[in-house]
C-alpha positions in Angstrom: -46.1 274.9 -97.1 -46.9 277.7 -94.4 -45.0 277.0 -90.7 -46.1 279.0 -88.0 -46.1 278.4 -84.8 -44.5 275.1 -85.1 -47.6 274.3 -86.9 -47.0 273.0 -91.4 -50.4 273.1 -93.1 -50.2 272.0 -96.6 -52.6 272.0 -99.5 -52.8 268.7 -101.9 -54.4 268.7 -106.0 -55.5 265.8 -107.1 -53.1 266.4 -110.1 -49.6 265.7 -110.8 -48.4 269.4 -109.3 -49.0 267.5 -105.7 -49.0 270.1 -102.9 -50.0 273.6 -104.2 -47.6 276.1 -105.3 -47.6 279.3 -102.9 -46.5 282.8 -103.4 -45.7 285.2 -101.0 -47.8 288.4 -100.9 -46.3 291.5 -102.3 -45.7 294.7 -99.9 -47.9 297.7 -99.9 -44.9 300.0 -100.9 -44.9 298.0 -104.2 -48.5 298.7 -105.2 -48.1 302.4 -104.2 -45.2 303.0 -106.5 -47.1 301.6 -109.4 -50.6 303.5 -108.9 -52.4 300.6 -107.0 -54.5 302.0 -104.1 -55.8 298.3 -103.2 -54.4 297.0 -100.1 -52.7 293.4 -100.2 -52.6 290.9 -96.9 -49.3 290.8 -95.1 -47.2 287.4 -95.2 -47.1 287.1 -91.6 -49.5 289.6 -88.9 -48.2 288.9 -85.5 -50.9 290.8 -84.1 -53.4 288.7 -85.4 -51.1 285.2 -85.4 -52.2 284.8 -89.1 -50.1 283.6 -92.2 -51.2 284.5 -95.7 -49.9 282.9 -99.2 -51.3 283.2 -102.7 -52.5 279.6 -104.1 -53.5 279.5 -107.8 -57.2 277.8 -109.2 -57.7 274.5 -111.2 -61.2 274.8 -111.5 -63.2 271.7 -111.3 -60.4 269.8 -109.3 -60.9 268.1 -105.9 -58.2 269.2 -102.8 -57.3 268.3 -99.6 -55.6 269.2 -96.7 -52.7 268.1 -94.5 -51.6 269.1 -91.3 -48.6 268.3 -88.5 -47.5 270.0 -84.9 -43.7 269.8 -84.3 -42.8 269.0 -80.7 -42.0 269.6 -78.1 -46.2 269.2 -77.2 -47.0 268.5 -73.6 -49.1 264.8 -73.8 -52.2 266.0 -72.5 -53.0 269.1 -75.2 -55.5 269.1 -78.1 -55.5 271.3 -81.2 -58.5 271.9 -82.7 -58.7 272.7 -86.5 -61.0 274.8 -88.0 -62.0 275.6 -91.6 -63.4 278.2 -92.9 -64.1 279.0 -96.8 -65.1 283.2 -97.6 -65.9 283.4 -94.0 -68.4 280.7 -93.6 -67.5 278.1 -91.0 -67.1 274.5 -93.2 -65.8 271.9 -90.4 -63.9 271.2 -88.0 -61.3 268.4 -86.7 -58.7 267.7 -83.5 -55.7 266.3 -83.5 -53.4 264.7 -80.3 -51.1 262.3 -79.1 -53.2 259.4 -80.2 -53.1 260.9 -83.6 -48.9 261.7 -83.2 -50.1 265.2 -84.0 -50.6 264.7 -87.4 -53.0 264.0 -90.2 -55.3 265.0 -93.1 -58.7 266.0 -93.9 -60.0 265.0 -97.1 -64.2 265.9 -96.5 -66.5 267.1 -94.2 -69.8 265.1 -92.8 -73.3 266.6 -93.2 -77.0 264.9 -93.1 -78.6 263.5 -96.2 -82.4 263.4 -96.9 -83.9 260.6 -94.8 -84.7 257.3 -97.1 -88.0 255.1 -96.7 -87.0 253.5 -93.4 -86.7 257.4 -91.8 -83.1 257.4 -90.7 -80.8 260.0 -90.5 -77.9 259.1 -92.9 -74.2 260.4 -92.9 -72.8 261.4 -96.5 -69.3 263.0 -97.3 -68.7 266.1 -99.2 -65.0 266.7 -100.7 -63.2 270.1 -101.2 -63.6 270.9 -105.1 -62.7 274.3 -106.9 -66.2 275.2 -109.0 -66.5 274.6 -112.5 -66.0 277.1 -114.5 -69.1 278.5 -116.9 -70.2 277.3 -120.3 -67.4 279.4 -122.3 -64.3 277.5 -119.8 -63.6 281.0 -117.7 -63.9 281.0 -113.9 -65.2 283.8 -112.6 -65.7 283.9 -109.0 -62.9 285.9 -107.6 -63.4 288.9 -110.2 -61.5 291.3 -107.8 -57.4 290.2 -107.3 -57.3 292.3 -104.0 -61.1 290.8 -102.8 -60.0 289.8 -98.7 -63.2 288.0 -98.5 -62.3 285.5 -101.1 -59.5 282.9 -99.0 -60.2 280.1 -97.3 -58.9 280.0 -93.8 -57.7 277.3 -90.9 -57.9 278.6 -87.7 -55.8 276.6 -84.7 -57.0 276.5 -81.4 -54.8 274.6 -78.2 -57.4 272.7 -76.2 -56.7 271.5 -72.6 -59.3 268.7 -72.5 -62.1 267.4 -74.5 -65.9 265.4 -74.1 -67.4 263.4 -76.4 -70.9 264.7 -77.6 -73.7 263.8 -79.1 -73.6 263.6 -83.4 -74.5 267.4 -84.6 -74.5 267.1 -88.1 -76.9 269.4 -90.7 -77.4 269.3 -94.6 -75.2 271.4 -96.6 -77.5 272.9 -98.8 -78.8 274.7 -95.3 -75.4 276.1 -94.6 -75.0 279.4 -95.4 -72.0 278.2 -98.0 -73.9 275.4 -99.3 -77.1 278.0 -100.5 -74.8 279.7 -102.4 -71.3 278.8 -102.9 -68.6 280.7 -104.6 -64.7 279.8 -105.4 -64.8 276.4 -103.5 -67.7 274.0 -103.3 -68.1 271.1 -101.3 -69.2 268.1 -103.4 -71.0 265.1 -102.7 -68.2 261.2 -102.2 -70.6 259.1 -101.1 -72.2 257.8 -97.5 -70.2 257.2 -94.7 -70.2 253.6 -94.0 -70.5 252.3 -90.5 -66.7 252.0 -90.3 -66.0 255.7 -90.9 -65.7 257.2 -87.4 -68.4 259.6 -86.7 -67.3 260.8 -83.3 -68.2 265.0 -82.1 -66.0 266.4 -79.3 -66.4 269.3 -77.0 -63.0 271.2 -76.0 -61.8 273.3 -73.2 -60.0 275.4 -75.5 -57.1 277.3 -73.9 -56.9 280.5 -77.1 -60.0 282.6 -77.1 -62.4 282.1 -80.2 -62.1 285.2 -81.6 -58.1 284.8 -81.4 -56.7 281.7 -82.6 -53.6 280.3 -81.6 -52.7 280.6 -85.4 -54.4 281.1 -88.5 -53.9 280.3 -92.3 -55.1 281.7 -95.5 -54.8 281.0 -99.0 -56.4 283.5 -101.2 -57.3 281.3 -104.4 -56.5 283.4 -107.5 -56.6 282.8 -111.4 -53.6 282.3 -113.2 -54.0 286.2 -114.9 -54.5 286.9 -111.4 -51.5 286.0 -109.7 -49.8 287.8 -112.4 -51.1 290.8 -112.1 -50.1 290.6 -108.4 -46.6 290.3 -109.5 -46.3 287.3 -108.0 -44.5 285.5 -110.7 -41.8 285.9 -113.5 -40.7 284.7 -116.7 -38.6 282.2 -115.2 -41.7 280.1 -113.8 -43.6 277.8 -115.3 -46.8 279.5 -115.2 -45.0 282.4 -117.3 -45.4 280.9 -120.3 -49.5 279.7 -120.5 -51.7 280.9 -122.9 -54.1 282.5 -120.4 -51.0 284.9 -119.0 -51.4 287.9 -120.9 -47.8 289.7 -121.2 -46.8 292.7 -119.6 -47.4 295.6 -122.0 -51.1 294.7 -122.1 -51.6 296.7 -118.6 -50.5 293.7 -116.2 -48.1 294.8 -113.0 -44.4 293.8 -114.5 -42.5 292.3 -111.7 -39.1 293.6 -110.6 -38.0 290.4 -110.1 -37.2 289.8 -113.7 -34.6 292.7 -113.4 -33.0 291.9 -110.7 -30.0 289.3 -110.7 -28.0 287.9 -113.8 -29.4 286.1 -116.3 -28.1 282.5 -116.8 -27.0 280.7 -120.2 -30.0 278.1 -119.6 -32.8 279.9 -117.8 -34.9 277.2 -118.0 -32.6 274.7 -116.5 -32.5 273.5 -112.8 -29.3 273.9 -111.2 -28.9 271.7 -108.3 -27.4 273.6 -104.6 -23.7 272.6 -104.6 -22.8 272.5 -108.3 -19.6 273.2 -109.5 -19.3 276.2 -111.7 -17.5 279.3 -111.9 -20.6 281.3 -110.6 -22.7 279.9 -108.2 -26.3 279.5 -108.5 -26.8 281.7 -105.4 -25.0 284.7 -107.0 -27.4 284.3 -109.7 -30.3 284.8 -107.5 -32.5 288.3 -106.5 -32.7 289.2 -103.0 -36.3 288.0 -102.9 -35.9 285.0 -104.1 -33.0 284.2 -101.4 -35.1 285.6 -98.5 -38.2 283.2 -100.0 -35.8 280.5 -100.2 -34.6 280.5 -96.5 -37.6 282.1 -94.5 -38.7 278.7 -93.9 -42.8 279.6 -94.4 -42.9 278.5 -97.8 -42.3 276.2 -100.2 -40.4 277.3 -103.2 -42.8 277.1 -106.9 -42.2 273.2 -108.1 -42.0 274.6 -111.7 -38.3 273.4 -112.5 -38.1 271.8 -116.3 -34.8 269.4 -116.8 -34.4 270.9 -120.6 -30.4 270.5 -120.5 -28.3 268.3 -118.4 -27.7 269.7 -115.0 -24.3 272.1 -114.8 -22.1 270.0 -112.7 -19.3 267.0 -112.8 -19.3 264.0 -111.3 -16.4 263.2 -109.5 -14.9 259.6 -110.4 -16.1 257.2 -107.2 -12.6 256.2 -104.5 -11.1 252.8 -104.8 -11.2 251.6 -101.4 -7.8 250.6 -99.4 -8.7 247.6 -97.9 -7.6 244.3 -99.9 -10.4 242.1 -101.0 -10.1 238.5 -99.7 -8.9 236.2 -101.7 -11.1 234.3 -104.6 -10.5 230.2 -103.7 -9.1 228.0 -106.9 -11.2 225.9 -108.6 -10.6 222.5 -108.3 -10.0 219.9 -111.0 -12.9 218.3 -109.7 -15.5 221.0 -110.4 -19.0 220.4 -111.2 -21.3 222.9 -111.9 -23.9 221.5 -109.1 -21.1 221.2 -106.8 -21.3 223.6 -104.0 -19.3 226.2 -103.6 -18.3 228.0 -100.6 -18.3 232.3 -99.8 -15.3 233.5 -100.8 -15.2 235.7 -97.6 -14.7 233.0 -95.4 -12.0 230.1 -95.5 -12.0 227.4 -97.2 -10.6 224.8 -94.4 -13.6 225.6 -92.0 -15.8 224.4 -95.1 -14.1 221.6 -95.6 -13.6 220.0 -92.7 -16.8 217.4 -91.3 -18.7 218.5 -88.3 -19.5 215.3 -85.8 -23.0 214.0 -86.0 -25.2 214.6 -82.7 -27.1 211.4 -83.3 -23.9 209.0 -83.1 -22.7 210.7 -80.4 -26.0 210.9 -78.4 -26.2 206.7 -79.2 -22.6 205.6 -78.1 -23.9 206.8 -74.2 -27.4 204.3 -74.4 -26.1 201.4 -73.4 -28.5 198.4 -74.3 -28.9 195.2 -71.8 -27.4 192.2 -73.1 -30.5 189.8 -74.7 -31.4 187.0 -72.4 -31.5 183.1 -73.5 -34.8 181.8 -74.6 -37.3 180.1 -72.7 -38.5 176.9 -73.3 -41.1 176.0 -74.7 -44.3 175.3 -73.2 -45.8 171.2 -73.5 -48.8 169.3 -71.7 -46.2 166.5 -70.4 -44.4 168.9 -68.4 -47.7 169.6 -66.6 -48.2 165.8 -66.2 -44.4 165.2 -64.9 -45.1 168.6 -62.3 -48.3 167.2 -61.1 -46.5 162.8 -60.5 -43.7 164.9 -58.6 -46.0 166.3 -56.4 -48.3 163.2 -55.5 -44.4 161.3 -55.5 -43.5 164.2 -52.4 -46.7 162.5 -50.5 -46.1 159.0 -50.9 -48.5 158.0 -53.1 -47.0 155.3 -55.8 -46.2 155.9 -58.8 -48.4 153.4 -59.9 -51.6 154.2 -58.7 -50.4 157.3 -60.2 -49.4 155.7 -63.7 -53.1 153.8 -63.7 -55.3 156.6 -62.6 -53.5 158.4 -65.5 -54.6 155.7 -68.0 -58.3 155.6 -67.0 -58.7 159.2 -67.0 -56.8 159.4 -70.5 -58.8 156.1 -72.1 -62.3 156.4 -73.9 -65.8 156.1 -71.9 -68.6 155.0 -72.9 -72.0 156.2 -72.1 -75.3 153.7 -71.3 
């Protein structure tokens, strides 16, 4: 996991080994004292802001990349990414506040052939190592010291940027696509109409021919990395079947002389253990200056064969008193509820007042009024003598007229 420039780029496998493990070129004083005329990259070229680790090759596997800026970043400023593989320009991405300065990049877009309705179409291409040949050795990076074989991120700050037009091409056109070598981009399908397709122009504020910061990872075989030096016995990788051993003409590494050797070599002592030698005593020069130069991630080939060499310490019983547990009633059910221990019992038990009774005691309800009487015909009959009585008409002109309207007629 290089860090430069505030800037963590990170390489991913598809397998279980997660990011890649990276290894720390070697100086040119080494070579020279064992016969080797070759000239390796330096870790870290100030002059030309780059940062160079060895990765090693799983052939056929796909990869990815993934990428952060530590702050402080003023709000308005762009990086632009840019990824080269043996020299040849692959693609390129941006990152900025909207993105928190952070992401990943998984593929690159190119053009496919047009299909029978004649439009352009989008397809992805992945990062994949090649394959290697019929009788399972890779064998594109012959040379273990070849500068041109890497592949590259270049960083550039941008001040601004305009969207564009799309400008893709097809990747058999590109000048790594006619004739790839190490890494091959491989075709993951076409990029739907939700996959953003957007092209930017930048104002960059770094020249182009001098990055901000630049990263390289020189791929290498397994016997290659060896033969750097770049690994020990104590590693994983040591004990392949592809590593061929030191007295067969492969660069021994002085790291396997330097520092004590421990009772379980194999085993991963955790930083802090108890013992009466540290773990840190233990330790070469080079492997405490790889351990704190903060560039690089330390080889993930630790292997738990033993338990770990350090003693757990009994846990504290704490001083405060627990609260107390409540008896159990005679009275216990086992649906009965039962309240926290933590809290008291009394504020349980005692009844909270109901809202509704208390809300009904202030209605007050009007007292019911007596019934009405009920309605007849002769009260009509008795309302309508008492008027005609008030006018001094007799009662019994009133009584007969009441008769003859109230007895039968008869028609002729």
């Amino acid at each position: 996991m290089p860090n430069y420039r505030s800037i963590t780029l990170q390489l991913h496998s598809q397998f279980d080994v997660g990011t890649f493990p990276e290894y720390l070129p070697r100086s040119q004083e080494y070579y020279t004292a064992r016969g080797v005329l070759a000239q390796p990259p330096a870790h870290v070229d100030e002059k030309k802001s780059t940062c160079s680790v060895y990765i090693a090759v799983f052939p056929g596997s796909t990869f990815w990349l993934s990428y952060s800026v530590a702050p402080p970043i003023p709000e308005d400023q762009h990086f632009l990414f840019k990824l080269f593989i043996n020299g040849n320009h692959i693609v390129s991405w941006s990152t900025g506040k909207a993105e928190e300065w952070k992401g990943k990049t998984m593929f690159g877009l190119y053009e496919r052939d047009e299909g029978q309705d004649g439009k352009k179409k989008i397809e992805k291409r992945a990062l994949r190592f090649t394959a290697p040949d019929s009788d399972g050795l890779w064998r594109d990076v012959t040379n273990a010291f070849d500068h041109e074989a890497n592949i590259e991120v270049r960083v550039h700050r941008a001040s601004g940027r305009k969207r564009i037009g799309c400008e893709t091409e097809q990747y058999a056109k590109t000048p790594h696509g006619a004739k790839p070598r190490g890494v091959d981009l491989v075709n993951a399908g076409r990029a739907g109409g939700d996959h953003p397709k957007r092209f930017y122009k930048f104002a960059l504020i770094d020249p182009i021919d001098q990055p901000f910061v630049a990263f390289r990872y020189y791929y290498r075989t397994w016997e290659q990395i060896r033969y750097l030096g770049l690994v020990d016995g104590d590693s994983d990788a040591a004990d392949r079947s592809v590593i061929e051993r030191c007295d067969d003409g492969v660069l021994e590494s002085p790291r396997k002389k330097e520092g004590a050797t421990s009772a379980h070599p194999q085993t991963y002592i955790p930083s802090g253990a108890r013992s009466s030698e540290t773990h840190s005593d233990k330790c070469s020069d080079w492997e405490r200056s790889q351990r704190h130069s903060g560039v690089i991630t330390p080889p993930q080939f630790y292997q738990l064969s033993v338990p770990p060499a350090f003693k757990l310490d009994p846990l504290q019983l704490s001083s405060k008193p627990l609260p107390p547990i409540p008896q159990e009633s005679d009275s216990f059910s086992p649906t009965a509820y039962r309240p926290h221990p933590a809290y008291p019992v009394e504020d349980w038990t005692a009844s909270t007042p109901s809202p509704v009774k208390s809300i009904r005691n202030l209605i007050s309800t009007p007292p019911l009024l007596g019934r009405k009487k009920a309605f007849a015909p002769s009260s009509l009959v008795n309302a309508v003598a008492t008027a005609w009585k008030k006018r001094g008409m007799p009662s019994s002109e009133l009584s007969s007229g009441t008769e003859s309207r109230n007895s039968p007629r008869g028609v002729s």
